[in-house]
N, C-alpha and C positions, 0 to 999 in steps of 0.2 A: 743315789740316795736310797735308804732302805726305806718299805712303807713304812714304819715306827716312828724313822726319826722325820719323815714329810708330813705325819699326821701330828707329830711334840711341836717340829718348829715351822708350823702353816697359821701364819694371821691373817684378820682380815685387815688389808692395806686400804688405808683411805687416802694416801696423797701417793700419786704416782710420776715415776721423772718422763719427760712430753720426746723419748726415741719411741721409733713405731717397732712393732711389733712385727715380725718377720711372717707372709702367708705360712709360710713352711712349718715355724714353730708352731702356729696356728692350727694348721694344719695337724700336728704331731698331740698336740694338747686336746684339741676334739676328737682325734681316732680313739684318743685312751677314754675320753669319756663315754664314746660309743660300745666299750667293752662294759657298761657298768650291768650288773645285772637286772634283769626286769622280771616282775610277775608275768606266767607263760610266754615270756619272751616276745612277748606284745612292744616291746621297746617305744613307750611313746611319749617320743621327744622329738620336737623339731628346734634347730641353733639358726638361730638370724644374727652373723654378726654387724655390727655396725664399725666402723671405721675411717680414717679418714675426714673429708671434709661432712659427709652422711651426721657425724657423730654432731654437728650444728642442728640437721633441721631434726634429730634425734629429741636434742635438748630442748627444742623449740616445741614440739608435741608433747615433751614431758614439762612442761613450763604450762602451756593449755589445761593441761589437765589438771595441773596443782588450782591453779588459778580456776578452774569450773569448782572444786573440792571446794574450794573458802569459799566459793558463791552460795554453796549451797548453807554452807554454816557447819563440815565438815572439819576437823582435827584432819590436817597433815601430818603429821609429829615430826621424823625426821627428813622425810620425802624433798626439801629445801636443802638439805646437807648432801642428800642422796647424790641427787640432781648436781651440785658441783662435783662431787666426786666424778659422775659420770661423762661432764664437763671435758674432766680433765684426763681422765686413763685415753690412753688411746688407741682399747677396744671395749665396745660393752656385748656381749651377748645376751640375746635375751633365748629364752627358755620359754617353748610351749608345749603345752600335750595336743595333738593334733584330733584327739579322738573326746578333749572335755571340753564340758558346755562352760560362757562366763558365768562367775559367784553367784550370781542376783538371781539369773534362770531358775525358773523351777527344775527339779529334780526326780525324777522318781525314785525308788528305794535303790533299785538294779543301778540305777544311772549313777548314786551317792558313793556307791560301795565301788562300781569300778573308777569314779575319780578316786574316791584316797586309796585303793592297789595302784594306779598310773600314779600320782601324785608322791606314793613312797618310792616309785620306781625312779620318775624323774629325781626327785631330792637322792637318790641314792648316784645318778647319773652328775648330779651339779657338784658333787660330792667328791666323785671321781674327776672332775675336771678341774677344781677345787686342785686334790693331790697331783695330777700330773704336773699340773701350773707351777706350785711348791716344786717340784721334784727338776722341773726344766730352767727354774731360776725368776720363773714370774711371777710379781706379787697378785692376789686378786681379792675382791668383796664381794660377797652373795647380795644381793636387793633384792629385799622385797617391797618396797615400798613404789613399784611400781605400779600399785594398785591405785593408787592414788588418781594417776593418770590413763586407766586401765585403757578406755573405751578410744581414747586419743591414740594411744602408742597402739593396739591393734588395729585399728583403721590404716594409720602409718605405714605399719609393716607389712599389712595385705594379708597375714594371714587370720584361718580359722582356728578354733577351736578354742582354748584353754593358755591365757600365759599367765604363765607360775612365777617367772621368777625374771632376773638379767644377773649377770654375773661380769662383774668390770675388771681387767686383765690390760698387764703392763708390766713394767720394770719399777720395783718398788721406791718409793723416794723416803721414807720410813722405815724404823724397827723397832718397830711396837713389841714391848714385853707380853709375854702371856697373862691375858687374863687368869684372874680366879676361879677355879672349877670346884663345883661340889665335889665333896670328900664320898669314894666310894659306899663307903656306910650309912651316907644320906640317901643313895640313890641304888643300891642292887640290893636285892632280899634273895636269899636263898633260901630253896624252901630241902 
């Protein structure tokens, strides 16, 4: 598949059919994402996939944390939909910057400006993993909405620093038409 037509016909899959996901392909889809390019090639991303029977007590830290969210008298929005999706793929990846502090942390100026260069580099990295995924025949969904559960799902996974994102990967059980996209003329200026 050319990048053109993996970038026209890439959705985000929300129901996926429950065959596992091969390490190899796995494997093949996160090397391409490790090509993505990074600000001074600082490349910072770390991938924890989750699979398996894991993707239970996954869901179970991501269930804690919705449930701390309403205690507090927080909006979930979609983070309950999320959540079965993630249920159900049967991989999720989650996405961390290894080198960012959590949201809440104070920040200094230096500190703000190298999160969002790492933070466009990671999204430019989820992006590319995103297209191989397309490109190799797997459906996948970006989540964010792991925020919800942030302090739960890093506890979890033992690691430091910064998670951005999970990305849920599988064999698509759907084919979602392409959304709507603003019309170039709403959205580029030329100067």
């Amino acid at each position: 598949m050319n990048t053109l037509d993996a970038i026209a016909s890439r959705r985000s899959i929300r129901r996926f059919k429950s065959d596992p996901v091969s390490p190899e392909l796995l494997q093949k889809v996160l090397g391409a994402a490790l090509q993505a390019p990074s600000a001074k090639n600082k490349q910072p991303w770390r991938w924890v996939v989750v699979t398996g029977e894991r993707r239970k007590e996954m869901a179970q830290y991501m269930r804690q944390g919705l449930t701390q969210t309403k205690a507090r008298g927080q909006n979930t929005g979609s983070a309950e939909w999320s959540l079965k999706i993630m249920e159900q793929a049967p991989v999720t990846v989650f996405v961390l910057n290894p080198y960012g502090l959590p949201p809440w942390q104070p920040h200094t100026i230096d500190q703000m400006i190298d999160e969002v260069v790492d933070v466009q580099s990671v999204g430019g990295a989820i992006q590319t993993l995103l297209l191989a995924a397309q490109d190799q025949g797997l459906g996948s969904l970006w989540i964010c909405d792991v925020f919800y559960a942030y302090e739960e799902l890093c506890r979890w996974l033992g690691e430091t620093g910064e998670l951005v994102a999970a990305v849920s990967l599988g064999y698509a059980d759907e084919r979602p038409a392409a959304r709507p996209r603003k019309p170039a003329s709403d959205t580029v200026r030329w100067l």
